[in-house]
N, C-alpha and C positions, 0 to 999 in steps of 0.2 A: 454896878452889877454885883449881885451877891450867888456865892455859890452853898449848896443845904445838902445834908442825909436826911430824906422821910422814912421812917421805920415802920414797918408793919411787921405784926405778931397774930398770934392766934388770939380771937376772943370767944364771947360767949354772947349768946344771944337765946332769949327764954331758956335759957338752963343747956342749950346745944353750941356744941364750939362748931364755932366757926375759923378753918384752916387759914393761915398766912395768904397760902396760893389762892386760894377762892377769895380772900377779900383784893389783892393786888392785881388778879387778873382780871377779876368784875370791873375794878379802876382805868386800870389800861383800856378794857373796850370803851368805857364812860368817858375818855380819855380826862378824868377830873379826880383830884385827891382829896380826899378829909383832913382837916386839924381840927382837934380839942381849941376848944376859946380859950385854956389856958397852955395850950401847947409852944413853947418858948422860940420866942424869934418868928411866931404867925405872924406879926406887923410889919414884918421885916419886908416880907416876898414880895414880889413887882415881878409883875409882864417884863419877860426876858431873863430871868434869872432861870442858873443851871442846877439842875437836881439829880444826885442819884439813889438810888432807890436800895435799903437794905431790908433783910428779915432776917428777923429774930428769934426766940425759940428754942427749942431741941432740933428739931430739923433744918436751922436753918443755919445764923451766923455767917452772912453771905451778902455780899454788894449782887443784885442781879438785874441793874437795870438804870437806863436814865433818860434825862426827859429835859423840855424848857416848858418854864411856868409860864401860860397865855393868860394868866392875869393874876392881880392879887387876890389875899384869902380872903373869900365874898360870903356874905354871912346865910346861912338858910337854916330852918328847922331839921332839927334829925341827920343822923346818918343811918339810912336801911341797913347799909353793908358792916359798917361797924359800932355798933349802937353801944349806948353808956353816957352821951351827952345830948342833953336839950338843945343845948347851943352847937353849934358844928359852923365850919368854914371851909369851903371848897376853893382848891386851885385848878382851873384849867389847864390841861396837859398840851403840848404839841411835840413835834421831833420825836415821838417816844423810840426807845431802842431796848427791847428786852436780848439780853444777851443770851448767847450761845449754850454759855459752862457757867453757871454764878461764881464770884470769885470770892474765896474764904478771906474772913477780914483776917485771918492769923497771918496771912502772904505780905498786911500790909505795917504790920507791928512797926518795925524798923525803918518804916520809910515815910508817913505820914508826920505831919505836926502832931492833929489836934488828939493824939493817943499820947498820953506820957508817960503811963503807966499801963504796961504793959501786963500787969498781975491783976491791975482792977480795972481792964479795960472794957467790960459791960457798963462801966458807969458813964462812960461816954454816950451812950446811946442813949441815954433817959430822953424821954418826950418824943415827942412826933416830928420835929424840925430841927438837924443841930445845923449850928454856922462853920462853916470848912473855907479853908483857902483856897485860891486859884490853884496854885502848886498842889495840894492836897486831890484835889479833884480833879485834876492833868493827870495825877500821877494813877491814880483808882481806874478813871478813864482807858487811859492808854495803855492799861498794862495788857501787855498779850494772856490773848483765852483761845478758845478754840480752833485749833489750824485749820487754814479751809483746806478744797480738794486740789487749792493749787497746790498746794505743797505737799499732797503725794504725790509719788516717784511713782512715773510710768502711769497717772490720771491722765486721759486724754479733755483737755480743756474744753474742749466742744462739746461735752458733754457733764460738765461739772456743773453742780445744783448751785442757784442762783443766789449766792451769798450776799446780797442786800435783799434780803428778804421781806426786811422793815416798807420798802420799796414795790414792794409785788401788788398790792389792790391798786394802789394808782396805776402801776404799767397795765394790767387787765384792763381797766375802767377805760385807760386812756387809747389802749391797743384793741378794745372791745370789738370788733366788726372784721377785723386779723386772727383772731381765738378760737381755736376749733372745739367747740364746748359738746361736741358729738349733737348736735343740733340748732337751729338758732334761735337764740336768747335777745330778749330786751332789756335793760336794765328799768325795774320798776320806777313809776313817778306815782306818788297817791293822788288823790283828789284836794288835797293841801299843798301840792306842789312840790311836796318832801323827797327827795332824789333818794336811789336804792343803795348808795353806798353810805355805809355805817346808819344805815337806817334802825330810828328809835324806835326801841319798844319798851314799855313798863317791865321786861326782865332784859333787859340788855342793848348792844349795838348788834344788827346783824351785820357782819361786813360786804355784803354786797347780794341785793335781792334782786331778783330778775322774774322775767315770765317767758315762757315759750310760746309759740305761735297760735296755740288755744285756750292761751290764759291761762295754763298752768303756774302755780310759782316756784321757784327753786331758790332754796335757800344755800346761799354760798358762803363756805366760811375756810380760811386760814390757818393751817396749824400755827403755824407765828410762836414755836416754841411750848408750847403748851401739851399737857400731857396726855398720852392717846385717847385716856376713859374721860379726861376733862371735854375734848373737843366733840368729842362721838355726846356726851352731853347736851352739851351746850348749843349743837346745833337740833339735837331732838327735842331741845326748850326751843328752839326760835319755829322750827315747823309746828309745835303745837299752838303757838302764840299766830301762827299766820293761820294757820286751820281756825281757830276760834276766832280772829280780829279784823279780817281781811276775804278768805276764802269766799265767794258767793256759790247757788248751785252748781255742782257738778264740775266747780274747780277742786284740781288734787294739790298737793304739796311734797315737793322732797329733799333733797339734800345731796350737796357737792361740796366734796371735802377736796381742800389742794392743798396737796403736799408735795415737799421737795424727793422723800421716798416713802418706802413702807416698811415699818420695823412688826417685829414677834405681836407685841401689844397692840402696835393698831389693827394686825392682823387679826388679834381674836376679840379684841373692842366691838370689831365692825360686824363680825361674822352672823350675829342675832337680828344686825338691821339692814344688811347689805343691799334689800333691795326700796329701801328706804331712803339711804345714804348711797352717792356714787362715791368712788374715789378718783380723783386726776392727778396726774402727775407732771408737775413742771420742768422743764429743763430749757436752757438757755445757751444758744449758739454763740460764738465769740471767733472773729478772726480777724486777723489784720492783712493788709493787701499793702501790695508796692505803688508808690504812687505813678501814675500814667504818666509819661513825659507825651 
């Protein structure tokens, strides 16, 4: 088992850059990575192998994420999202975990191997895959970020937002027909057999497509960390992509965003498309009981 950093940066595409965060979060929904064919240690990666994810940049300089490789890097034409090579290699993703707080690599100077120099420590990052130790990648891993709401003083637990997050489309998908979606939903299946969760499309994964009882569609999606203007996006690309590819007469299309709360930004994100986009708010009971004798 080998453990990697895949680095993402800003690029350029027809003369437009294109941001870190829009090519990494394009990836995560694709759940698949790009390598350059000459990207070091591409021959390396095998199905199971652990990865965690930084960026780089001005804005960045930050471990923010990780994932296990569901296969080695398989060779295809192009990359759309980050283009500059003919050749391209994709690794399937699973387990992904985008974190909370990204963590600044300066936290890890003194405590990694594969940095030894800590005044030219960009040059560790050159290429698209570096090789890291077990211990190196435990230690990146596990170090504490963001404290949940258990450990405010005086949060009533019962009411604290559902910190595996990563985990929330399958509890829906699998709790589907228990969900009060303020009406009843099906989860789409196409005429391909294609099931509505992470459903394909030529600009993305939707995470979870449904219909209502008159064949309406509702497009569902995730904040999963992402940032308010990106998501309020991203879900108005997937209703325009079902309005054009899917829709027949007299079906509409809308949008339901779930989120764990609601902050300043998504407040005024939403406010131009509010009756477009719904918003839901999850929250998750937890108690423990004495057992019955």
């Amino acid at each position: 088992m080998n453990y990697f950093i895949f680095v993402v940066k800003d690029q350029k595409k027809d003369g437009k850059e294109i941001s870190a965060d829009d090519i990494f979060n394009t990836r995560m929904d694709q759940k698949r990575w790009g390598l350059a064919e000459k990207a070091p240690n591409r021959r390396l990666v095998q199905s199971g192998d652990h990865i965690i994810f930084y960026k780089g940049g001005p804005e960045g300089k930050v471990f923010i994420a990780s994932a296990t490789a569901d296969s080695q890097a398989e060779q295809y034409e192009g990359d759309p999202i980050a283009p500059g090579h003919k050749q391209y290699f994709r690794v399937q993703l699973k387990n992904i975990d985008i974190w909370d707080k990204p963590k600044p690599v300066s936290d890890f100077f003194n405590k990694v191997e594969f940095i030894q120099n800590t005044e030219n420590w960009g040059s560790y990052f050159q290429g698209g895959a570096i090789r890291i130790s077990e211990k190196d990648f435990n230690i990146i891993v596990e170090s504490p970020y963001t404290p949940s709401n258990l450990d405010t003083p005086g949060k009533d637990i019962s009411t604290t937002e559902f910190v595996l997050e990563k985990y929330l489309e399958d509890f829906i998908v699998t709790n589907w027909d228990s969900i009060n979606f303020g009406r009843k939903l099906k989860i789409f299946t196409d005429t391909n057999g294609n099931f509505g969760q992470q459903y394909f499309t030529d600009v993305g994964y939707i995470d979870i497509l449904a219909q209502d009882e008159n064949g309406n569609f509702v497009v569902i999606e995730l904040k999963k960390g992402k940032p308010s203007d990106q998501v309020i996006g991203q879900t108005l690309r997937y209703i325009s992509w079902v309005k054009k590819n899917l829709c027949k007469e007299n079906q509409k299309v809308e949008g339901m965003l779930i989120v764990g709360g609601v902050d300043k930004k998504l407040q005024y994100s939403i406010e131009e498309v509010k009756n477009l986009i719904k918003i839901k708010i999850y929250s998750i009971d937890f108690a423990l009981h004495n057992q019955q004798s």
